[in-house]
N, C-alpha and C positions, 0 to 999 in steps of 0.2 A: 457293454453299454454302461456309463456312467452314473452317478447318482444324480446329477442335475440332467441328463439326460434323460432319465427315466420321468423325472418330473416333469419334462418339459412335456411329453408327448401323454403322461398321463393329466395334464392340465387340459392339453388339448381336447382329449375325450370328453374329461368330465364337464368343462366351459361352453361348449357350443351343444352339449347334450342332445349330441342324436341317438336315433335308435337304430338300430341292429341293423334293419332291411334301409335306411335310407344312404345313399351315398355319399360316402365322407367329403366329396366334391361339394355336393349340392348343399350339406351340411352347414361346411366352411363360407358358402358363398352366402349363407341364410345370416352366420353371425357377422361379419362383415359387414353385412348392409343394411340390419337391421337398428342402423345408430346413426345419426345424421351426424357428427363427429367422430375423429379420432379421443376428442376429450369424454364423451356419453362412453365409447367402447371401453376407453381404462378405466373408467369409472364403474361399470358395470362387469368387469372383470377383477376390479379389487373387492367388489359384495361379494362376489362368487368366492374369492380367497380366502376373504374373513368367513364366513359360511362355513367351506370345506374344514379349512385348518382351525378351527376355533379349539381351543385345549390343547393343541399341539406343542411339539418344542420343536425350536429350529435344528438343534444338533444332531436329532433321532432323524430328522425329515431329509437334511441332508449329507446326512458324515463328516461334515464341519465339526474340528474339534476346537476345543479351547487352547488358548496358547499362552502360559501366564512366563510372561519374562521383566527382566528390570524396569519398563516403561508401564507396565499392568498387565493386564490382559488381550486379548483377542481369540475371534476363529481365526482358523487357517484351512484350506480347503486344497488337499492334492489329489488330480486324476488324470489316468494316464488316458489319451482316445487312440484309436486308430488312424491315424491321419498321417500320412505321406506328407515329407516335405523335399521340395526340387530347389536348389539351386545353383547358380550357374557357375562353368567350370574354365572361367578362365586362362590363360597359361601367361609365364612373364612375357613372351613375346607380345600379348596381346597390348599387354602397359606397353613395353619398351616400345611400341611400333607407333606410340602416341608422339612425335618429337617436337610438338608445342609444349612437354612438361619440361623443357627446357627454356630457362627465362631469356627472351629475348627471340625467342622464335614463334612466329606466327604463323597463321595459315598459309598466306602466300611462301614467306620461306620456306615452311614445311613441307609445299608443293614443289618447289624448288630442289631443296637437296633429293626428297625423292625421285626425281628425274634427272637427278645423276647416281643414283644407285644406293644411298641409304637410307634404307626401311625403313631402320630401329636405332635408338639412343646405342645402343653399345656398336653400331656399324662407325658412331662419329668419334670414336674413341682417339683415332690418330689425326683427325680433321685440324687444321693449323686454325682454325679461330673457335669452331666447338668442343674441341677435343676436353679440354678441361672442364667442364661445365658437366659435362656426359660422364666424365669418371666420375666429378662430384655425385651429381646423381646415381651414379649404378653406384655408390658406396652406401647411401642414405637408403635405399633400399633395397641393397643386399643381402640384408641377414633373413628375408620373406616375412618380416614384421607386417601383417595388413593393417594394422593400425599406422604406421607409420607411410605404407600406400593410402592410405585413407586422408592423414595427412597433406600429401602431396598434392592429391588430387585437391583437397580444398583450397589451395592456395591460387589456383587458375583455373578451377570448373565452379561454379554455381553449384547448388546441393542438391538442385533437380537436374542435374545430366546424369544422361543414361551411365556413363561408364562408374558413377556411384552404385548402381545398382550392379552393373557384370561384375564390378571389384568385389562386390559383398561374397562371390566364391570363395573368397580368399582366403574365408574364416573356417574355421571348422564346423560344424554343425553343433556341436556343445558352447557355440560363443554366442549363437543367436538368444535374444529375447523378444519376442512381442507383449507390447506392454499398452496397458488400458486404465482410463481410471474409472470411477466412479463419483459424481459429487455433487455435496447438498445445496449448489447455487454454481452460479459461474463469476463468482467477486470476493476471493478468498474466505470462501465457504468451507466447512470442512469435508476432507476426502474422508469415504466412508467405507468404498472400497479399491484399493489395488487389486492387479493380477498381473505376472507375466507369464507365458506361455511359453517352451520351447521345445528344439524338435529333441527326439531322444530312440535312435535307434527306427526306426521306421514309425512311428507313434510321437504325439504330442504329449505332453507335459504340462499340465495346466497346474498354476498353483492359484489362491484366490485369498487376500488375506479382509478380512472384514469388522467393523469396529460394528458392535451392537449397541455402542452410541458414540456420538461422539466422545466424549472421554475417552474413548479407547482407539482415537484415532492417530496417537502419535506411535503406542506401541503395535500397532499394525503397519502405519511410515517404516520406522523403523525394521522390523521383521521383514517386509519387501528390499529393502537398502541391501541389507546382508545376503539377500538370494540375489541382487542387481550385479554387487561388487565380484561373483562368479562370473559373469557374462560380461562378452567383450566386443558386442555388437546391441545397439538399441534398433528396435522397428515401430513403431506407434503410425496412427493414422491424425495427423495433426498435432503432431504430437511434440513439435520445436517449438509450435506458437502457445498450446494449452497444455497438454499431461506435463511434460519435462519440466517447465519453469514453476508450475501450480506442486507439482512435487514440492518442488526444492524450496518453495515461499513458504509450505505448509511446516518444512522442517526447521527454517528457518525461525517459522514464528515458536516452536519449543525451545532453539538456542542450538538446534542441531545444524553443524556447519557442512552436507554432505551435497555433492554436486553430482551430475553426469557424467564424467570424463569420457566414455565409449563416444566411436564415433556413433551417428543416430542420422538414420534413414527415414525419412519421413515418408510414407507412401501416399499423401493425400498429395503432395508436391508433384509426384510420375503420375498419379491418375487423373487430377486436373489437367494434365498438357498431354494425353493420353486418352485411355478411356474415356475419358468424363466427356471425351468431345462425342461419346455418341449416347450420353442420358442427360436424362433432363437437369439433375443438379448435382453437383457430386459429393452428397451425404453418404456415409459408407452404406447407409440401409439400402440406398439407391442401386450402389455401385453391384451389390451384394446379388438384388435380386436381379439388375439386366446382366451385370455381367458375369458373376458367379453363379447363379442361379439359384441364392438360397431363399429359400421360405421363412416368410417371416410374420404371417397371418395374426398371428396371437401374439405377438410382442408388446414389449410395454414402450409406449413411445418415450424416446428420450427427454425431452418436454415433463413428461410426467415421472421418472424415475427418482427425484428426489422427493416427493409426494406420498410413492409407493415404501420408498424406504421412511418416511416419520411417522407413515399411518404403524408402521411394524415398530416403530418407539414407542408410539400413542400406546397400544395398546397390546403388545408382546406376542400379538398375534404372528408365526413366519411366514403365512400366506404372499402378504402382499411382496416382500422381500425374495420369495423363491423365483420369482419371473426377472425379477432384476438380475440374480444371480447368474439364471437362465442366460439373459441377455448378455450379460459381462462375458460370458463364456464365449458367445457365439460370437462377439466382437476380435476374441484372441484369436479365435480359428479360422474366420473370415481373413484375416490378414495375413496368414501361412497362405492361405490359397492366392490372395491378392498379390502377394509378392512374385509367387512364381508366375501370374499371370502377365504381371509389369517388368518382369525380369524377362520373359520371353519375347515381349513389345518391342523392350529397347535394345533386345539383341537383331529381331529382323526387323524393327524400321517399321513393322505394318501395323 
């Protein structure tokens, strides 16, 4: 178990303060409802933070170390979880058997040639009007570059079709990132926390880089960048419309010229046209508990998380910051799981 894990669940104890003989059910259900808002409950669980942690230091609480490099300082925060990750194991026949990734062929043609006998892009190889086209293609992605399939496929699929997602096999498992932010507004506010997560040998990976204030938000940018430029797949959950561009404006605004170049999977994109059709909105918290089934009782609402982090500047207290951390965490790991969820979706159709 983790060091933010350990907090999470010993938050939980000591917040809703039951006792021994009542049932932790009944417990949970007492501090839940005993607040006529979601705003009354975080605010009543930031007393409870500042309360517990008062005299504390963050670094002791959570093994977040300091990280002093050219840009200044920051934490940095690495741990490993137990967490399995699946995904899927496509083969080149599965690409080659696509043969609208040939420009100029469409569905109907598509249905066509296969009703005269060829499957796959390398059957058209000696075809007297596809034939060149189809070598061009089996050259371009011949050498089993996935990025280069990733490529391909963005040129005539949309970036929520399924076969972005079966392609994503293609990568190794040390090329994934799941990546999240954290930040003090949503109008080029500054990020205050990064994390990318990845898998590593049957376990997650979690890294978490954090400015303890703003000033120390470009060398924490930065320090995320360098762990990005390893990884040759991005996963975010909205994260082509918000995390990736809010990056790159943030670095932007230091002078620092560093972009995304990975392809990037956006999983809010497969779960809106997907899952999302059987919850009520498709907020990941949503998606989390109908469809993952995680627990999220004592969470700091998003709404409220940049709040929880300026009370932790206001007054050096780590209290209120440990649940946001908490949260950041369980965002990264949520989306390992989401993936393989939406990767098995858009392989059977159901």
């Amino acid at each position: 178990m983790g060091e933010l894990e350990e907090i999470a669940e010993g938050l939980e104890n000591v917040i809703m303060g039951y006792e021994a003989e009542e049932p932790k059910d009944e417990a949970r259900r007492r501090f839940t409802y005993s607040f006529n808002s979601d705003l009354d409950r975080a605010e009543a669980l930031r007393e409870d933070l500042l309360e517990r942690y008062e005299g504390s230091d963050l670094t002791s609480e959570t093994g977040l170390e300091v990280v002093n490099s050219e840009y200044g300082a920051f934490l940095h925060g690495e741990e490993v979880v137990d967490k399995k990750f699946v995904k899927p194991e496509p083969s080149a026949r599965d690409l080659l058997s696509d043969l609208k990734l040939i420009y100029g062929i469409g569905e109907v043609r598509e249905r066509e040639l296969k009703d005269n006998g060829y499957e796959a892009v390398d059957d058209l190889i000696d075809h007297p009007r596809w034939g060149k086209r189809a070598s061009s293609l089996l050259n371009e992605i011949g050498n089993g570059d996935p990025v280069r399939t990733y490529d391909l496929l963005s040129r005539w699929k949309p970036s929520s079709h399924p076969d972005f997602l079966q392609f994503s096999g293609l990568f190794r498992e040390e090329d994934f990132a799941f990546v999240d932010i954290e930040t003090m507004g949503l109008s080029n506010q500054p990020i205050f926390l990064l994390g990318l997560a990845h898998p590593d040998g049957g376990e997650a990976r979690v890294h978490q880089f954090l400015a303890r204030d703003p000033s120390q938000e470009v060398a924490a940018l930065n320090a995320f960048t360098d762990y990005m430029d390893e990884r040759r797949l991005v996963l975010t959950y909205n994260g082509l419309r918000f995390d990736a561009p809010y990056i790159e404006r943030r670095l932007a605004y230091y002078g620092i010229n560093w972009r995304f170049t990975q392809p990037h999977i956006d999983l809010f994109r497969f779960a809106r046209n997907t899952v999302c059709q059987c919850t009520r909105n498709c907020k990941l918290g949503t998606v989390e508990s109908s469809v993952l089934g995680v627990d999220r009782d004592l969470d700091v609402p998003s709404s409220q998380v940049p709040d929880f982090y300026r009370t932790f500047i206001d007054t050096g207290n780590p209290g209120p910051v440990l649940p946001v951390l908490s949260h950041h965490r369980q965002d990264m790991l949520s989306l390992f799981d989401l993936y393989r969820v939406l990767a098995e979706v858009s392989s059977d159709g159901d």
